[in-house]
N, C-alpha and C positions, 0 to 999 in steps of 0.2 A: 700435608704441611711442608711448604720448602723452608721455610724465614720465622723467626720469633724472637722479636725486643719488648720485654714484658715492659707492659705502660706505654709504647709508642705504636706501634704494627705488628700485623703477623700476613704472612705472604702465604697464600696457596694454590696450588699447580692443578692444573686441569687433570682432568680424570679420563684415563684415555678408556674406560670401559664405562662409560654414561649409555644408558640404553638407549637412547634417541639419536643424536646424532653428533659428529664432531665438532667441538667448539672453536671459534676463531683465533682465540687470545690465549696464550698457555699462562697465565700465571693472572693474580689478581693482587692487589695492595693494600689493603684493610687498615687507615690509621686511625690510632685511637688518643684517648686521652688528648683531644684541642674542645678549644671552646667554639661556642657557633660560629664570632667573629674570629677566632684564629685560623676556623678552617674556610668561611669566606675569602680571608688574607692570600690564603696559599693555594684557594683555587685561583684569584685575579695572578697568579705569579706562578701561574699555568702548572704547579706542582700537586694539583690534585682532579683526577676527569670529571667530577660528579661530588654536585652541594646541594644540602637543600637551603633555599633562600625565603623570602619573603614576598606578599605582594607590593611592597613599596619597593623591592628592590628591581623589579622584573625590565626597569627604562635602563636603568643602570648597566646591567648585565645584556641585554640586547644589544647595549649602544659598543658594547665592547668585542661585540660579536660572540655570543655565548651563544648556545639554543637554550629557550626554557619550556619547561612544561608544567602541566597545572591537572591535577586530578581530585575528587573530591575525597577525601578519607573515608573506610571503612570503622566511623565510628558516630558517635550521636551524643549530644550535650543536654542533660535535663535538669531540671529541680527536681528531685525525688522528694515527694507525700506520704508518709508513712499514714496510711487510709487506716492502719489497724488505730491508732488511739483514739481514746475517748476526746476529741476537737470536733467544731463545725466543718474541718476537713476530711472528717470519715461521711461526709456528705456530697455526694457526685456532682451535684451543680454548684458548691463549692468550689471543688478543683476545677472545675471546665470555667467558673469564673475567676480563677485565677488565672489561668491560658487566657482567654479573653481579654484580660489585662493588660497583659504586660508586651509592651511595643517591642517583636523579637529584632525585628530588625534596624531599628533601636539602638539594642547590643550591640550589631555587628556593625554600624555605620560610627557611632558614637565612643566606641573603645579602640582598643590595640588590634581587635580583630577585624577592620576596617579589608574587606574583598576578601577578606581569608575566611568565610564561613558562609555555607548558603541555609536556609528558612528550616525546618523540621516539620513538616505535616505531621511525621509521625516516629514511629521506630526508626524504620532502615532509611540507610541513606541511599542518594541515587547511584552509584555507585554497585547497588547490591543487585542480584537478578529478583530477589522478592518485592523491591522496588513499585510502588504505584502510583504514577504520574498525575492519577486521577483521584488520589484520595486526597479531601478535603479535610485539614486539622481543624482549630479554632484558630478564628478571626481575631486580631487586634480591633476588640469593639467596646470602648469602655461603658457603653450604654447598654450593651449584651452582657455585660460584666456584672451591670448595676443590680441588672432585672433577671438575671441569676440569682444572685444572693438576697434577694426580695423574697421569690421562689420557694429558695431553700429557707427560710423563717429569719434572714437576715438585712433587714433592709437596713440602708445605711456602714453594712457593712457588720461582720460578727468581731461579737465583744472581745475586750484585750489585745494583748500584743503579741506576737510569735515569731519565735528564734528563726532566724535562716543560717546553716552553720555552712560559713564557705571557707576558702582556704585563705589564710594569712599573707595573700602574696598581692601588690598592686592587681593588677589586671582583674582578677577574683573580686577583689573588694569593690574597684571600679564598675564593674560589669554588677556585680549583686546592686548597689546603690542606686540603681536606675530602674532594676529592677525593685526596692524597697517605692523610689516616687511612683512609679505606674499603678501599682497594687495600693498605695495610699491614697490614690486618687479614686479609686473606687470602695475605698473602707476597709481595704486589710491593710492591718497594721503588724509590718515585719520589724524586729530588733538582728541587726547582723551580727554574728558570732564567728567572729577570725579564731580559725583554730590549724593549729599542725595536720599535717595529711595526715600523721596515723592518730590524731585525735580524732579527727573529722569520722576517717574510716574506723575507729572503735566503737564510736556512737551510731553509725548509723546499724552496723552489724548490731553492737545491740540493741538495735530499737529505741534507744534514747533519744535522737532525733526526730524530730517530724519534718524540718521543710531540711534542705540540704543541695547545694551544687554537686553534680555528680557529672561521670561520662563514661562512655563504654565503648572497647574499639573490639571488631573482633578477631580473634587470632585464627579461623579458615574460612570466612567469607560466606557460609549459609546463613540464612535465616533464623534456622533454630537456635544457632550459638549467640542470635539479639534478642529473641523472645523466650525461650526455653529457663535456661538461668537466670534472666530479670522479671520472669511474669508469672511462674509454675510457684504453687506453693510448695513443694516441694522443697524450694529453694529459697524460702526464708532466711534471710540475713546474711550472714559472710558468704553462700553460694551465691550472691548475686541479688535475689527480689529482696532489697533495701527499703521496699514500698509497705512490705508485706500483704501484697497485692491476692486477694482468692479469689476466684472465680471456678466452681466447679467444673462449669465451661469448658471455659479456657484453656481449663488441666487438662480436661478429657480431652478437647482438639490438640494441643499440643502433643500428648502420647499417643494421637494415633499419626499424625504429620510425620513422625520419626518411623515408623514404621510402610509409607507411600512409597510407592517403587516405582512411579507414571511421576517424572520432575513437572508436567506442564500442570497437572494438580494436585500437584505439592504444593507449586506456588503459588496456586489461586485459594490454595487451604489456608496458606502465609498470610496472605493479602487478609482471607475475612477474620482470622485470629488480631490482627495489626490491628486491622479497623474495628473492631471490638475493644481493644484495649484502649483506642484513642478518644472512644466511646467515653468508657469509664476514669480517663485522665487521673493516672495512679502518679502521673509526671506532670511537669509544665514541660512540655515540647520546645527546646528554644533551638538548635540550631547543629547542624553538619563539618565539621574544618573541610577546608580546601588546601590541599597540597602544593607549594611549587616546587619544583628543581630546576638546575641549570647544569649544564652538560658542554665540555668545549667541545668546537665544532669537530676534532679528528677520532669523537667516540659515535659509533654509529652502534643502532638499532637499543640504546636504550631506551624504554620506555618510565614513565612514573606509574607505580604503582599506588594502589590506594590502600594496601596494606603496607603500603614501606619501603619493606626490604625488597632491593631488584636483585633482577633476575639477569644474569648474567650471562646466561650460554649464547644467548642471540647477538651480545655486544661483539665489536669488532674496533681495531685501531687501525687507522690509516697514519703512515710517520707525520708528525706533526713535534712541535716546539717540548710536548710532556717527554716525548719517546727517549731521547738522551740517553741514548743506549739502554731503555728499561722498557722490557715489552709487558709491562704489568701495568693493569686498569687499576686505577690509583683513586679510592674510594675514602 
């Protein structure tokens, strides 16, 4: 730690005993406490190397001569099914008729999320090594949708109306209402429920909800840490499976998957746990976030990652307009 203004930045120094290799840039610049647009502001006025921006911003920022990049997130956006209550949705071809439903991309052409999210076949996103190019989710087929719910002893659609609890915030509520016409067009009937985050997250840990906006990013990039915690019973409610999803299956492949020491079938063990799950649609699979950043052109070798937080050692400054006597990567 060289530097600390509590509330604005903290500065910190390279580490001259890093086991790998020496790093280019001796010090880094951490500011904290701006808002999205205030740190927009002060990167256009060259006082800061590295922002994350938007995809409508990406013409802007090129035309200024930024570099940008785009990575897809390590995280995944669903409707969480609570399969354990007594509803027509503790019925399989229930939920996979409501996957069939609902136009996912839809959501992302028709909201705020417009180029910022791609499709969800299933759990992981591309992004992930467990990843399968080749696996097939549910189709947007409101006619597959219909004669599902026919199937399961619902034709026309099963009786009553059912809570979807998302969050209180535009975009949530915009994005659920699209989803409430899609699902009404083939006879589920949702009422939306705008709730606080830690309302939302109270109910569903206890099981008090059945349908629910949810997302999950993970914090070290395996497999296990997307299916492990949201699919094992084990991990019923606040650990994560929201669904209260069981499969004795599933439990039994997943505690042996953690124990595989051969990673090329680990990940094909990944793939048929996933594809199992996707099977049984304990979610509506809607969709992936996509990352941008922007970077001025005198920082070199940063990448975007899809967990986030970059990775610094490989960065490098060439003097440029930030430098003003400050050799610190100004983040």
């Amino acid at each position: 730690l060289d530097e600390w203004q509590q509330g604005k930045s903290v500065v910190l120094e390279a580490f001259q005993y890093y086991h790998q290799h020496a790093v280019s840039v001796d010090r880094v610049r951490f500011t904290v406490g701006l808002s999205e647009q205030e740190r927009r502001e002060r990167f256009k006025l060259d006082e800061l190397d590295q922002v994350d921006i938007h995809q409508g911003d990406l013409e802007e920022f090129q035309a200024l001569g930024k570099k940008v990049q785009e990575t897809a997130s390590l995280n995944v956006q669903y409707i969480c099914i609570n399969v354990s209550k007594a509803t027509p949705f503790a019925h399989k071809l229930v939920r996979q008729a409501m996957n069939s439903a609902i136009d996912r991309q839809a959501l992302i052409d028709r909201t705020e999320l417009r180029g910022e999210a791609v499709l969800a076949q299933g759990v992981f996103p591309p992004t992930l090594s467990a990843y399968n190019p080749k696996l097939e989710g549910h189709p947007y087929d409101p006619e597959l949708a219909r004669r599902l719910l026919a199937d399961a002893g619902f034709p026309g659609g099963p009786p009553g109306e059912y809570l979807l609890d998302i969050r209180d915030i535009k975009a949530q509520m915009d994005r659920a209402e699209l989803v409430r016409e899609f699902c009404r067009e083939v006879g589920i009937k949702l009422k939306l429920n705008p709730l606080s985050w830690r309302d939302l997250l109270d109910r569903a840990y206890s099981g008090d909800s059945l349908l629910s906006f949810r997302g999950w990013s993970s914090d070290n990039g395996d497999p296990d840490n997307f299916l492990y915690p949201l699919f094992h019973s084990r991990n019923w409610g606040r650990p994560g499976n929201t669904a209260f999803f069981k499969s004795p299956l599933v439990d039994q492949m997943l505690d042996k998957a953690l124990a595989m020491r051969n990673p090329l079938e680990r990940l094909a063990y990944y793939r048929e746990i996933e594809r199992m799950i996707v099977e049984e649609a304990p979610w509506v699979f809607l969709y992936h976030s996509i990352r941008f950043s922007a970077t001025q052109p005198w920082l070199h070798g940063y990448r975007a990652r899809p967990m986030g937080a970059p990775r610094l050692q490989d960065c490098w400054l060439e003097p440029g307009p930030s430098a003003g006597g400050d050799d610190a990567i100004k983040i």
